[in-house]
Structure formats: structure tokens, C-alpha cells
C-alpha positions as CSV (number, residue, x, y, z in Angstrom):
1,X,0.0,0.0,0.0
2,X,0.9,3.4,-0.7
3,X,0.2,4.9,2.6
4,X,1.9,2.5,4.4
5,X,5.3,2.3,2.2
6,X,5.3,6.6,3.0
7,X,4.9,6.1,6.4
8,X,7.9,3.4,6.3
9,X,9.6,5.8,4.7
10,X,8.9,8.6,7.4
11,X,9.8,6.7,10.3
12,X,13.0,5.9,9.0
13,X,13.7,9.4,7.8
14,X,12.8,10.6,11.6
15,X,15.2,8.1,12.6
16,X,17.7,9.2,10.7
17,X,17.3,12.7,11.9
18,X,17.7,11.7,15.0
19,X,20.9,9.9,15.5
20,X,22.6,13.7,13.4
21,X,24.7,15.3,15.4
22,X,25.0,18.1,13.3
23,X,22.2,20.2,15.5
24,X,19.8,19.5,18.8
25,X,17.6,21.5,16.6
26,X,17.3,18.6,14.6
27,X,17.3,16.0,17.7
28,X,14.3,17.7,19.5
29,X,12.7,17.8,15.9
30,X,12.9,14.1,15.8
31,X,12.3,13.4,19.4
32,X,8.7,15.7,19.0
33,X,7.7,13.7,15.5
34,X,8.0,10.4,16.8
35,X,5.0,10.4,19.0
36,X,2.8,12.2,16.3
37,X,4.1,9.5,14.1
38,X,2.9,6.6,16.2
39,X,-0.5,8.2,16.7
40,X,-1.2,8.8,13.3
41,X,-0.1,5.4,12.3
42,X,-1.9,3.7,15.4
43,X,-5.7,5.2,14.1
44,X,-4.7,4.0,10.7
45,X,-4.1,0.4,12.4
46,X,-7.2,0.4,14.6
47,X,-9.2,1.2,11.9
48,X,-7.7,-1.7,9.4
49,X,-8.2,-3.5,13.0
50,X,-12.1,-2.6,13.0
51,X,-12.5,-3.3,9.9
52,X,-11.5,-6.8,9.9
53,X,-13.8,-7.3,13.4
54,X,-16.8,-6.4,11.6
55,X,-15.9,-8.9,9.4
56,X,-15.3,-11.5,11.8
57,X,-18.6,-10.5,13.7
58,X,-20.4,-11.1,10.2
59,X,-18.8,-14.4,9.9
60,X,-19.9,-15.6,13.4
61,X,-23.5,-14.3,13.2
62,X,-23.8,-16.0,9.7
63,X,-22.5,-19.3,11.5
64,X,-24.2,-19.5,14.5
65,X,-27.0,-19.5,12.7
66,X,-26.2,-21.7,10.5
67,X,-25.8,-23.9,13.7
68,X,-28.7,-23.2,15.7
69,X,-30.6,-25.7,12.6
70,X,-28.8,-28.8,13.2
71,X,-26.5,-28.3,16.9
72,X,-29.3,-30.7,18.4
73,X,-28.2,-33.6,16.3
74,X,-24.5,-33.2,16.2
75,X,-21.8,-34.3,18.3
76,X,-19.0,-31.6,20.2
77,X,-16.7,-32.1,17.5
78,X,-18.8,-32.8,14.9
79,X,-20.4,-29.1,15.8
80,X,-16.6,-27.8,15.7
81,X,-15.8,-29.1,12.6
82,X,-19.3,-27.8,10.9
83,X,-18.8,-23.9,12.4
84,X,-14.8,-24.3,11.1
85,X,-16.3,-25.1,7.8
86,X,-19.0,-22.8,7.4
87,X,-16.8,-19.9,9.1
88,X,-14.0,-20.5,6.6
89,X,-16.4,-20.2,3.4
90,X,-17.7,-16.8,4.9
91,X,-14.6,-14.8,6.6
92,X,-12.6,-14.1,3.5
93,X,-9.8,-11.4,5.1
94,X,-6.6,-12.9,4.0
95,X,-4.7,-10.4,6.0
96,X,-6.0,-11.9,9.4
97,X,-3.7,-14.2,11.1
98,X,-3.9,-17.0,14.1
99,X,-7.6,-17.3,13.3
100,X,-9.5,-19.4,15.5
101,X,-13.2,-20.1,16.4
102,X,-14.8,-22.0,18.7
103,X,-18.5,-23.4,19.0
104,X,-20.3,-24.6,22.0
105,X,-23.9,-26.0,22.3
106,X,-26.2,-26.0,25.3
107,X,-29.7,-26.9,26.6
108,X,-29.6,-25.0,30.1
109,X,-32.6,-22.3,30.2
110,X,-33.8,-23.5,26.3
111,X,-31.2,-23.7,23.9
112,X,-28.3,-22.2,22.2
113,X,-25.5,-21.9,20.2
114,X,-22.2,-19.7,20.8
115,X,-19.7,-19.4,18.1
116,X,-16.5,-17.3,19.8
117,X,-13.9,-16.3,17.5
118,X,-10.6,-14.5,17.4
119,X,-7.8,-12.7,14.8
120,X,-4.6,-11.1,14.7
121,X,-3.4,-8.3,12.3
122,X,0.1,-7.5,12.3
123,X,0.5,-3.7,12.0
124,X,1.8,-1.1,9.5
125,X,2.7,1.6,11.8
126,X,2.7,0.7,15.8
127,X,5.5,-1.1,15.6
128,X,7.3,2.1,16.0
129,X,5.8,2.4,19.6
130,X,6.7,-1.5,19.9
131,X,3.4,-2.9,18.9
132,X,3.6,-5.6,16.5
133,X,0.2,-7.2,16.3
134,X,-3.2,-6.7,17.3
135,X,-5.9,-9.2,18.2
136,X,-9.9,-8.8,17.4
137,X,-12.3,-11.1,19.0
138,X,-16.5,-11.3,18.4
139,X,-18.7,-13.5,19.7
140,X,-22.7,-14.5,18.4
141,X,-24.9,-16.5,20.5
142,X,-28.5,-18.0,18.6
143,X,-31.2,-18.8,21.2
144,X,-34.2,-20.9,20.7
145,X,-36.9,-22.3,22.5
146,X,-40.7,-22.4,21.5
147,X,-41.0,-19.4,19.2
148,X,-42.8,-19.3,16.2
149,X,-43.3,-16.6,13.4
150,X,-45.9,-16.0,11.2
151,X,-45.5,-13.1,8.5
152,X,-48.4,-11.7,5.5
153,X,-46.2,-10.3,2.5
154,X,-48.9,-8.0,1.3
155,X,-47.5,-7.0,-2.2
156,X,-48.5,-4.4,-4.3
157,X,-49.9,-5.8,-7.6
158,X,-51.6,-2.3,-9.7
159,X,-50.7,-1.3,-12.6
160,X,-48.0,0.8,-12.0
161,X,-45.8,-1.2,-10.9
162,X,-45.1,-1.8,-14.7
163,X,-43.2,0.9,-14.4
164,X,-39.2,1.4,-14.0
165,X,-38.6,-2.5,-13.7
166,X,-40.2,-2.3,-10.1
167,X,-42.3,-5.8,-10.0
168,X,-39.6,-7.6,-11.4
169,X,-37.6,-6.3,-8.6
170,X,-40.6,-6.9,-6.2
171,X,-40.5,-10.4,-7.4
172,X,-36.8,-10.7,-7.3
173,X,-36.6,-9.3,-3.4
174,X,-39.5,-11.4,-2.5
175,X,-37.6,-14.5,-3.4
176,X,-34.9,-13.7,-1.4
177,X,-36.8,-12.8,1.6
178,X,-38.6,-15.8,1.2
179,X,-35.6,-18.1,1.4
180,X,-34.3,-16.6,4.2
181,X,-37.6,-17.4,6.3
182,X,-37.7,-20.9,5.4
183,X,-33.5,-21.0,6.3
184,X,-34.6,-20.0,9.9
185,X,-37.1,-22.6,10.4
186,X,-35.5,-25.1,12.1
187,X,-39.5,-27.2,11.7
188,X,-41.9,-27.1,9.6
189,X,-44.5,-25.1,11.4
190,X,-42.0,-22.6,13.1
191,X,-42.1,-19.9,10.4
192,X,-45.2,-19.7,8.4
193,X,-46.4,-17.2,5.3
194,X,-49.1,-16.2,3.6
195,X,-48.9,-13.6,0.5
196,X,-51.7,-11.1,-0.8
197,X,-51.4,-9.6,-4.2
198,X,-53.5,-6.4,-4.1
199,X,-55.1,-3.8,-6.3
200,X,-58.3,-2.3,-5.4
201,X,-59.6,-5.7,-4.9
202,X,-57.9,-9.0,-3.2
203,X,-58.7,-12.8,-5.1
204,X,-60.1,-15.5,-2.9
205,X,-60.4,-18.1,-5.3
206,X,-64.0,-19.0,-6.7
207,X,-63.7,-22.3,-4.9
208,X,-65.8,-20.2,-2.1
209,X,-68.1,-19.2,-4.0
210,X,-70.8,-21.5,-2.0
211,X,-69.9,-19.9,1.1
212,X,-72.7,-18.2,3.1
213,X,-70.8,-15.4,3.7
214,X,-70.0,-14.1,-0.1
215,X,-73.0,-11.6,-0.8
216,X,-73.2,-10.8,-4.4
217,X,-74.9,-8.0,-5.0
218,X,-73.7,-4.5,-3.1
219,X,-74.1,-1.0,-3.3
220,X,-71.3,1.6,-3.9
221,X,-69.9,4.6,-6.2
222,X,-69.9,4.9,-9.6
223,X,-68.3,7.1,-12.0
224,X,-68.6,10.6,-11.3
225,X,-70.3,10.3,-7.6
226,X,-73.0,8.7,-8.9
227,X,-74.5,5.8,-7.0
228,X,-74.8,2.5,-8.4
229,X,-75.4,-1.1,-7.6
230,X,-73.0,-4.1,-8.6
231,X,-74.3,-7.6,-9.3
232,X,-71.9,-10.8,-9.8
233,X,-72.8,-13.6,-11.7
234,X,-71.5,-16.9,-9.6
235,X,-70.9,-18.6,-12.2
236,X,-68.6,-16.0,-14.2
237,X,-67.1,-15.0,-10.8
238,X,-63.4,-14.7,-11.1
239,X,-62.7,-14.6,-7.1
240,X,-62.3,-11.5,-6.3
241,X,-64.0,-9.2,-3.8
242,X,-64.4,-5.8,-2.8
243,X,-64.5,-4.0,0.6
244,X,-67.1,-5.1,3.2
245,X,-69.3,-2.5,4.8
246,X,-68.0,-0.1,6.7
247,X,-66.8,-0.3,9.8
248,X,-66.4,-4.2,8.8
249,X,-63.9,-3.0,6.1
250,X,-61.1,-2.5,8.5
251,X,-61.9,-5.2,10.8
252,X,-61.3,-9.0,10.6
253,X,-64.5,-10.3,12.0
254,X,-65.7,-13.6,11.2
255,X,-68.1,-12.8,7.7
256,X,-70.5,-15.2,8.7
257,X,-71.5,-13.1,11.4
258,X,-74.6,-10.9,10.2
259,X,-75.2,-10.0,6.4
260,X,-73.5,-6.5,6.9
261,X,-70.3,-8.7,7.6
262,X,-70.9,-10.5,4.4
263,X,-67.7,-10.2,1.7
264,X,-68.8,-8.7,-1.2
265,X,-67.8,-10.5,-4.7
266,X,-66.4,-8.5,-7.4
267,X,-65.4,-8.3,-10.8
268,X,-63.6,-5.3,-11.0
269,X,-62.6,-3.7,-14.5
270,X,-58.7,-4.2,-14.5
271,X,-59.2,-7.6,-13.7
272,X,-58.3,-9.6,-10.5
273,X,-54.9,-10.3,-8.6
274,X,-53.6,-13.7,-8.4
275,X,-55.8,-15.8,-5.6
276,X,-54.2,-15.2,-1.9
277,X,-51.8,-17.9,-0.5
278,X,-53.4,-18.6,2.9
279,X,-50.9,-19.0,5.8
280,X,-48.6,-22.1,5.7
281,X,-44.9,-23.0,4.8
282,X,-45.6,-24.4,1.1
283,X,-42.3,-22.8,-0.2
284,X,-42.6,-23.8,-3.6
285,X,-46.5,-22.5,-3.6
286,X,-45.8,-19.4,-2.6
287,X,-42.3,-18.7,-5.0
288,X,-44.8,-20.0,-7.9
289,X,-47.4,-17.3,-6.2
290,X,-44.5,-14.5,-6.4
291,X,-44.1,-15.3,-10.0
292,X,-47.8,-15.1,-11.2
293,X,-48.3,-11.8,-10.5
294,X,-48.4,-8.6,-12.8
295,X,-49.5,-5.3,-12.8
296,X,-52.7,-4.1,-13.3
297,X,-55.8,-2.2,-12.1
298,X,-55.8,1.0,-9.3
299,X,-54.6,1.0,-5.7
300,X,-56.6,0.3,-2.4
301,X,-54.2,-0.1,0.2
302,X,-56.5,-0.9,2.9
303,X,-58.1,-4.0,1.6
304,X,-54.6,-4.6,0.8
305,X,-54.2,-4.2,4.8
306,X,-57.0,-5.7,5.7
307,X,-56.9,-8.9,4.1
308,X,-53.2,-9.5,5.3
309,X,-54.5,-9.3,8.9
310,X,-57.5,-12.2,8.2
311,X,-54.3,-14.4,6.6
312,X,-53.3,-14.4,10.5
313,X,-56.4,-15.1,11.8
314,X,-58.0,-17.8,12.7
315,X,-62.0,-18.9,11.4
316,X,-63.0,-17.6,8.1
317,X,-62.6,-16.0,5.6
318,X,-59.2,-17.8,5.5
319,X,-59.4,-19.8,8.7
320,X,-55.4,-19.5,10.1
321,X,-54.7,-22.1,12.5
322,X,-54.8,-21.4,16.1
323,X,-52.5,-19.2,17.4
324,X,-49.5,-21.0,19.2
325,X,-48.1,-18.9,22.7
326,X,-44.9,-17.3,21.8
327,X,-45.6,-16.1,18.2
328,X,-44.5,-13.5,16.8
329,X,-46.7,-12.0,13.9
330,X,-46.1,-9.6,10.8
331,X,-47.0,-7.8,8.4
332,X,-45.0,-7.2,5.5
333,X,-46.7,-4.5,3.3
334,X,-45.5,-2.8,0.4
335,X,-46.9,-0.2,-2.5
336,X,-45.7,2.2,-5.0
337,X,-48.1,4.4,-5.1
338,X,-51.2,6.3,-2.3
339,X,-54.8,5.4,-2.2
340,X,-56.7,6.1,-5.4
341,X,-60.1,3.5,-5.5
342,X,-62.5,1.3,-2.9
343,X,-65.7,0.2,-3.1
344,X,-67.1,4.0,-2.3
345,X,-64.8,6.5,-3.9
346,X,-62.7,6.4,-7.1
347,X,-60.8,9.0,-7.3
348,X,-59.3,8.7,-11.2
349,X,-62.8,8.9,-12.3
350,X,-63.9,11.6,-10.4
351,X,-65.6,10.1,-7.8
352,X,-65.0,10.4,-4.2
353,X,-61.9,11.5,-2.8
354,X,-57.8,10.1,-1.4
355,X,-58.6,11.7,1.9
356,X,-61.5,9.7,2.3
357,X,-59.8,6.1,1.3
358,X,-57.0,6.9,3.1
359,X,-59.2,7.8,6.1
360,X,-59.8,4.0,6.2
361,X,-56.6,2.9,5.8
362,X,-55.7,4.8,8.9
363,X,-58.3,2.8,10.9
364,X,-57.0,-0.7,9.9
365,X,-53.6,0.1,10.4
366,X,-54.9,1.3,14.1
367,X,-56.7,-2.0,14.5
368,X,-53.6,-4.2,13.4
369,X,-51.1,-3.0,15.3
370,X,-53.8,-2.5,18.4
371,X,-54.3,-6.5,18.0
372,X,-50.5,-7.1,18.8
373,X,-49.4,-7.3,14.7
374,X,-45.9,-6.0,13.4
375,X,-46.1,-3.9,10.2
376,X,-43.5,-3.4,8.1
377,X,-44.5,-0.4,5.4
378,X,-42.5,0.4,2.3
379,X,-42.9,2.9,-0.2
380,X,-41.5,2.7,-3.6
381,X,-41.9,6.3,-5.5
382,X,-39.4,6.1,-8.4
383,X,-41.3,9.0,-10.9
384,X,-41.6,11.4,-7.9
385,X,-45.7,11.3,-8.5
386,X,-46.0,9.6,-4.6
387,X,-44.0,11.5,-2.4
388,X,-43.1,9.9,1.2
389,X,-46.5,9.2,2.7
390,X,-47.2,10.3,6.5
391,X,-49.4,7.7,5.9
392,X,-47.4,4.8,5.4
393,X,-44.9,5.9,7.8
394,X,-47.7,6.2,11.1
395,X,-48.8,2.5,10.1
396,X,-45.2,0.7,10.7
397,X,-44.9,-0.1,13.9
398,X,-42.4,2.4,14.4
399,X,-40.3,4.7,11.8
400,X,-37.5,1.8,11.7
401,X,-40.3,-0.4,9.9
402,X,-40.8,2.6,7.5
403,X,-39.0,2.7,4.2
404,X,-39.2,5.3,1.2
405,X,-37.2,4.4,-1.6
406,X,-36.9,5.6,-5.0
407,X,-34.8,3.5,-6.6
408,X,-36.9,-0.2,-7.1
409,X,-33.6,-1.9,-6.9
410,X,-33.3,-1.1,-3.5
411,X,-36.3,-3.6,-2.9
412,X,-34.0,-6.4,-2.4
413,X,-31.6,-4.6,0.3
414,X,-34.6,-3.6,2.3
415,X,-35.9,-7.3,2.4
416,X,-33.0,-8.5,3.1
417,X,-32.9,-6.6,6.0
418,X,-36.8,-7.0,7.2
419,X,-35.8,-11.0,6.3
420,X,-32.8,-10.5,8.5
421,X,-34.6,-9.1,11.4
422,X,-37.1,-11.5,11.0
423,X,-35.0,-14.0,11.3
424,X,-33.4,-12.7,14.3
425,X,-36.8,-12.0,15.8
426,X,-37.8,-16.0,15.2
427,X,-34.3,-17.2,17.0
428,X,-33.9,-15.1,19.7
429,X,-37.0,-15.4,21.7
């Protein structure tokens, strides 16, 4: 390296200075240098030095919980030899010497794995103050007991995300995230999904269409304010439905309940989402899922919402199974654009207003989180025509679990990171 062959170079030149005998002038000059010398040279080293510890902390997060899957069935040195393995495929600093790791496995207060580790760097520029190495450690423990996680990946499916490559990105980043959740599971039920593809309407799948609770006939807005009545055909019906009557429209009663409760079935004009994936772990099913979908129709975000939260619930519409103690649940929602239709206002065609749609969006997001439920909101606004949303951000949970991007790429960084938390949040209970 440049920097350091100058510095070399320095430090010998001050040494040189200061065995002349030609002036104390010079002497002192060399005797006052040094120091300055070591402590310039010593932040350069700590910070090659931190560099490398973030590194190693990486590498013994990543393998711990690589462990925490298969620790239970393995032997002291067979766990040893699996984190040396794993750990060398990860930690890629050549420049770190003596490195050593070491994995332990216990069962005392529910289980866990702890993967220690430990480097040395030999220095550029302390050895001038008689320091010739310096040693990182890190350490990453992965805890387990009963937990279980069960996350909705509500996805955005209108027609503008045809726009600036962002549902293939979408797609791409919900792979990802999706792989990640089923690496965590250590069993089969641990972590489950469900996905909803939304527009202004959500599909259900006309195998319900002999269920008590569809009505099919409802009233709601036409064109231009003007009232009008919708009637479905079973027989044509393509599965989806519209919102339910209000206040049952951001609420996840049971449907069955009284004939206001009913879902109403639609056939909207755009046409209708790919059929909701109900909670489970099919992974296969629900990457198929992620790649059926396309973009079409206008945006409701609360039935988007709304329909997310009955994936977690138990009894019908979608009938989730019961809710085990220690689970964690999500919601994992994401749009490009605000509010612009529901089954009482549609805005693009004059009718109704976005303050009034996004007046129930508001009130589901309050009911969510008020029934114990993470949400995760992001906001993809790559033409500038949806600027960041107050109201996206006050339905995360908090403004960590708020994200505005405006590049769609970025998708698969910030899933990556809800996966990782995710993750986290499923091991560490």
C-alpha cells in the first residue's frame, strides 16, 4: 500500500534525523515527530483492525445461525468441525492471522448456540511504539426455545408497478426474503407465510363461491359520484371481492356473522390479482405465487391491509390455525403508489376522494397494530408522482419499519434486511 510504504519511509527518515549530530535543533525535531508518528499510524491500524472485526462478527453471526438448525443432532466435535467449515467459506480477510473459532452447544434455560472467534493483524505503523500485532475477538450466541413466526407479504400488484422494472424487482426481493424465512425454520411449522397480491380488490379463489358469507350484490360509487349497484354472476365470478361494509372494512370479524359482515364478490374492470396464499410454509407454492403476479388495475391499500390481517387469523374467511403462545406476527406490506379506489370513492374517475380512502386505511392500520401485529411499510416512488406518505410511515410499527425508496432496486436490500430481522426476531426469543 501506498500509505503505508510513506509512512515506512517517514519513520526511517525521523530516525535518521535523529541519530545527526549536526544540531539538537534537529534532535528535538525528531524526538517531538515520533510520537505524532505513532499516533497517526496507530488510528490508521485500529481502523484496518475494526475493519477486519466487523468482518469476523459477520462471519460468526452467519454461522451461529447456521448452527442453531442442526446443533441438536450433532456431536461436540462434529459441531466444531461444521462452524470451522462454514466460518471459513464466509470470513474471506486474508490479511488476518492466528484465526480461531470455537462453537459450544447448550440446553440449560432452552437452547443455544455460541460461536467465539478470534484474529490477529500484524501492524503497519505501531511497531514504531513497539506494537507488532493486534488481536480482534467477536462473539454471536442464537437462542431458541418455542418461538414461532408467522409473517403476510402483502404485495402491491396495480398497474404501476409496470413501471421502471419495479415488480420484477418486487419479485426478485421477495424471493430472497422468502428463502431466508424458510432457512430460519429449524421445523416445519416454526415460520409460516401467507402472500396477498392487491389492487383495489384481493382474489379469494371462486372455490368459495358456495360460502354463506359471499354476498353478491352491493351498493357503492360509480363514476362521477353517482350511485350505483354491482351484481356478480357466480358462475362468471373470477374470485375476487371488494371491501365489506363499513366499519367491517377494517376489521377481521368472522363474515359469517350478520349479512353486513358478508364479503362482497367483485369483478372489478382491471381484472383480479392472483388468488391469496393462505398462511402455511408451502415454499414452492408461494415462490410460484411470487411469480404469477403482474401489474394491473388501481390502488386500495386498505383492503390490501386488511386482508393481510385475516391471513393471520383464525376462522373464516381464510381460517389460520390457532395461534400458538410465543408467536410473533407480521405484516410485511408494500406499494408504489397512495390510495386512489375502494368500493365508495374512485378518485381517477372523479368520484370520491384520497382523503377519504386513506381515512380507512388509517383505521385498519390502528386496528392491526392495536391487535399485537408488526407492520412493516414500504414505499417505492421512483417518478416522484407519490412522495413519502405520513401515511405509510404512522402505520409501521415504528419509523424503523418505515421505508421510502426511489430506486426499485433497493427492494431487495430492504428485504433483506426485514428478512434478517425477521430471522433474528424468530431465533432469539
Amino acid at each position: 500500500m501506498f500509505v503505508n510504504t510513506t509512512m515506512r519511509r517517514l519513520a526511517n527518515k525521523v530516525l535518521t534525523i535523529g541519530r545527526d549530530r549536526h544540531g539538537n535543533v534537529a534532535i528535538t525535531f525528531a524526538f517531538a515527530l515520533l510520537p505524532i508518528l505513532g499516533l497517526v499510524g496507530a488510528a490508521i491500524d485500529y481502523s484496518h483492525a475494526i475493519s477486519i472485526r466487523v468482518a469476523l462478527q459477520g462471519a460468526l453471526d452467519s454461522t451461529a445461525l447456521k448452527l442453531s438448525k442442526q446443533a441438536s443432532s450433532l456431536k461436540h466435535q462434529q459441531l466444531q468441525s461444521a462452524a470451522q467449515n462454514y466460518f471459513n467459506g464466509v470470513f474471506q480477510r486474508p490479511e488476518a492471522q492466528n484465526v480461531s473459532i470455537t462453537a459450544t452447544y447448550t440446553t440449560s434455560g432452552g437452547s443455544q448456540v455460541t460461536v467465539d472467534g478470534s484474529a490477529a493483524m500484524t501492524t503497519s505503523f505501531m511497531q514504531i511504539l513497539g506494537y507488532n500485532s493486534l488481536t480482534v475477538t467477536g462473539t454471536s450466541t442464537v437462542k431458541w426455545g418455542n418461538s414461532k413466526l408467522r409473517v403476510a407479504l402483502v404485495l402491491d400488484n396495480t398497474g404501476s408497478m409496470a413501471q421502471s422494472g419495479k415488480m420484477p424487482a418486487l419479485q426478485t426481493a421477495s424471493h430472497q426474503l422468502l428463502q431466508q424465512l424458510q432457512n430460519a425454520s429449524s421445523n416445519p411449522n416454526d415460520v409460516q407465510v401467507a402472500i396477498v397480491p392487491f389492487t383495489t380488490d384481493v382474489n379469494i379463489g371462486n372455490g368459495n363461491k358456495n360460502n354463506g358469507w359471499l354476498k353478491w350484490s352491493y351498493s357503492g360509487s360509480g363514476p362521477f359520484g353517482t350511485a350505483t349497484t354491482v351484481t356478480v354472476d357466480p358462475s362468471t365470478w373470477s374470485g375476487c371481492v371488494t371491501d365489506r361494509d363499513q366499519n367491517y372494512d377494517v376489521q377481521n370479524s368472522n363474515p359469517a356473522g350478520s349479512t353486513a359482515a358478508e364479503i362482497p364478490a367483485d369483478n372489478p374492470l382491471f381484472g383480479c390479482p392472483p388468488q391469496i396464499m393462505p398462511l402455511g410454509h408451502d415454499w414452492t407454492a408461494a415462490n410460484n405465487l411470487i411469480d404469477q403476479m403482474k401489474p394491473l388495475g388501481e390502488t386500495n391499500l386498505t383492503i390490501g391491509l386488511v386482508w393481510g390481517w385475516q391471513a393471520l387469523s383464525t376462522g373464516p374467511p381464510l381460517n389460520a390455525p390457532g395461534l400458538p403462545p410465543n408467536t410473533n406476527q407480521v405484516i410485511v406490506f408494500m406499494t408504489d403508489g397512495l390510495n386512489t379506489a375502494n368500493r365508495w370513492n374512485n378518485v381517477l374517475f372523479g368520484s370520491g376522494t384520497t382523503a377519504a380512502i386513506d381515512a380507512r386505511t388509517a383505521l385498519v392500520c390502528s386496528n392491526i397494530k392495536a391487535a399485537g401485529i408488526t407492520i412493516y411499510t414500504i414505499q417505492v416512488d421512483s417518478s416522484g408522482e407519490s412522495p413519502p406518505s405520513t401515511l405509510l410511515q404512522n402505520c409501521a410499527s415504528d419509523t424503523s419499519k418505515w421505508f421510502y425508496l426511489q430506486n426499485p432496486g433497493e427492494l431487495v436490500t430492504v428485504f433483506t434486511q426485514i428478512g434478517t430481522a425477521l430471522s433474528q426476531l424468530y431465533i432469539a426469543m
